[in-house]
N, C-alpha and C positions, 0 to 999 in steps of 0.2 A: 504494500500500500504506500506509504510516504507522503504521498502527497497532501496528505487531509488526515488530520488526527480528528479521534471522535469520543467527546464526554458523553457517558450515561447519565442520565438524571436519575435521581432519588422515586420520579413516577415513570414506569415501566414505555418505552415507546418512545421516548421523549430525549433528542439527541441532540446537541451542540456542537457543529462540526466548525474546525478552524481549517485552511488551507492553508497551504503552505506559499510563500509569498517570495517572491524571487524579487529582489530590488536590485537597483544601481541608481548613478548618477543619472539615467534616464528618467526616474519613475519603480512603476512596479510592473510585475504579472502574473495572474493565481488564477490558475482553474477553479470555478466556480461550481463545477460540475461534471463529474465523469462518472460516464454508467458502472463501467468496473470496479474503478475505488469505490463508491458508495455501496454495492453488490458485499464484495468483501467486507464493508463494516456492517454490514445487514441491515442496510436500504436497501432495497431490493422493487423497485417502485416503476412503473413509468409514468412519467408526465407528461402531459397531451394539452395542458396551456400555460402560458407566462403571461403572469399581470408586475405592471408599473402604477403605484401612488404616489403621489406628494401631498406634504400636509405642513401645515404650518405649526409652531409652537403652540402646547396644550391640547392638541386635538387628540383625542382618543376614541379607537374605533374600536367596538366590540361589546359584549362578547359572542361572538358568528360561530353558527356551525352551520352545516350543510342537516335536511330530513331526510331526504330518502334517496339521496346520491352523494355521500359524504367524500370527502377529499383526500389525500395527504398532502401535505404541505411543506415546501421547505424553501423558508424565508429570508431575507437578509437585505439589509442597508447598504447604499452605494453612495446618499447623501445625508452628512444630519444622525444624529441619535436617538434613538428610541428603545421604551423598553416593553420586551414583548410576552407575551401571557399566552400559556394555555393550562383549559381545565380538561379532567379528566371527568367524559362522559359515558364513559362504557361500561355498559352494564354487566355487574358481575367482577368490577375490577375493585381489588383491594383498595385502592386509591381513588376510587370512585370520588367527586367534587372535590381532590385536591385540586394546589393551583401550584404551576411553577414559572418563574418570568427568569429573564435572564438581559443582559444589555446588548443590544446589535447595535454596532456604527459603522462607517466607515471607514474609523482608524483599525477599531478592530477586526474587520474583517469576518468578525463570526456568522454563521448560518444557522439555525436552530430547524429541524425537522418536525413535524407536529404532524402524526397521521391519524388515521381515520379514526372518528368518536372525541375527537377533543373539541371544547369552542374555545376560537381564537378570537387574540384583542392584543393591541399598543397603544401605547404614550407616544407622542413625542418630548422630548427634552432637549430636543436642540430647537434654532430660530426656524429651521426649517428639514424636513428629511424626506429621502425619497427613501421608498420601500419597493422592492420587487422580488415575486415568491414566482413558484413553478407550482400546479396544479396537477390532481392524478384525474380528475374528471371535469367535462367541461365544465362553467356557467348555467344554473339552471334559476332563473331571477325568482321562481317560484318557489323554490325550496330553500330559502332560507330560516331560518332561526336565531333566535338571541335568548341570554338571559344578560341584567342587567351586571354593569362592570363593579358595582358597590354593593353587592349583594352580599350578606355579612356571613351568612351561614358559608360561603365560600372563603370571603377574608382577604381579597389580594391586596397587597401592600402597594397601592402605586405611587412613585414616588415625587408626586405632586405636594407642593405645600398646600396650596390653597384650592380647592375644591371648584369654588366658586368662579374661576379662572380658566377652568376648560371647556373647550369645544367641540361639540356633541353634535352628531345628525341627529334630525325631529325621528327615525328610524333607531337610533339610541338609546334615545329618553323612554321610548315605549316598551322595551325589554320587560318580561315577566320577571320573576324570581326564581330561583334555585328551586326553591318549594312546588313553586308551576309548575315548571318542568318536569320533576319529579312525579305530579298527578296526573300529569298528560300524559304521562309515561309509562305510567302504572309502577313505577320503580319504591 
């Protein structure tokens, strides 16, 4: 492998991968993605689309998941910092509503993996950051889901000071709770 070292996270599924980063006095150059190395760390995925965002300081999006055509995902920062979240929704899993964030920036170059059964969500913390992830299934505008990002029985630490300071789609603010979910679910 070498080219991409890969952390386990403490919730099962759930991977941090760094690349490895070739510099000089030009700049840089880091594979961001090879089927093989990933293969060998067990990703083992294919990806069928690539999305780009950008968002200004305080915006925070989530928390999304896919209903009935779920994704895996695997994300990362090329502009800007942010700090990114996923919960564990999979039914039957030990870790079931935990939550784990980790920091994606540019400087650092990190990727975080997030597959199928989690809902995803980020901060930004920088003035501005662009985000782009690779998808395992397309776009389906109708299957989405949310539960909300302050949802307490969850608990995520986001590392916002001031609450009142962030920037929410009207799709945001509508998220159920942890609880809903759970009854919709029958879980």
């Amino acid at each position: 492998m070498g080219k991409i070292s890969v952390e386990t996270c403490e919730i099962e599924g759930l991977k941090v991968i760094t690349p490895e980063v070739h510099e000089d006095q030009r700049g840089y150059f880091i594979e961001t993605y090879q089927y093989n190395d990933f293969k060998e760390a067990g990703i083992d995925v294919t990806f069928v689309q690539d999305n780009q965002s950008a968002s200004v300081k305080n915006v925070l999006r989530g928390l999304h998941f896919q209903i009935n055509y779920p994704q895996d995902k695997l994300v990362r920062v090329i502009s800007g910092k942010v700090f990114d979240v996923a919960v564990d929704l999979r039914e039957g899993s030990k870790t079931f509503g935990k939550w784990f964030g980790v920091e994606l920036s540019a400087e650092n170059k990190k990727q975080f993996f997030v597959p199928k059964g989690f809902a995803h969500g980020f901060y930004v913390m920088s003035d501005r950051a662009e985000f782009v992830y690779k998808v395992s299934d397309f776009y389906h505008p109708n299957d989405e889901g949310g539960i909300m990002y302050n949802d307490p029985s969850i608990g995520v630490k986001w590392p916002f000071d001031n609450e009142a300071e962030l920037i929410l789609s009207p799709k945001d603010t509508c998220h159920g709770s942890f609880e809903d979910y759970k009854k919709e679910h029958n879980l």
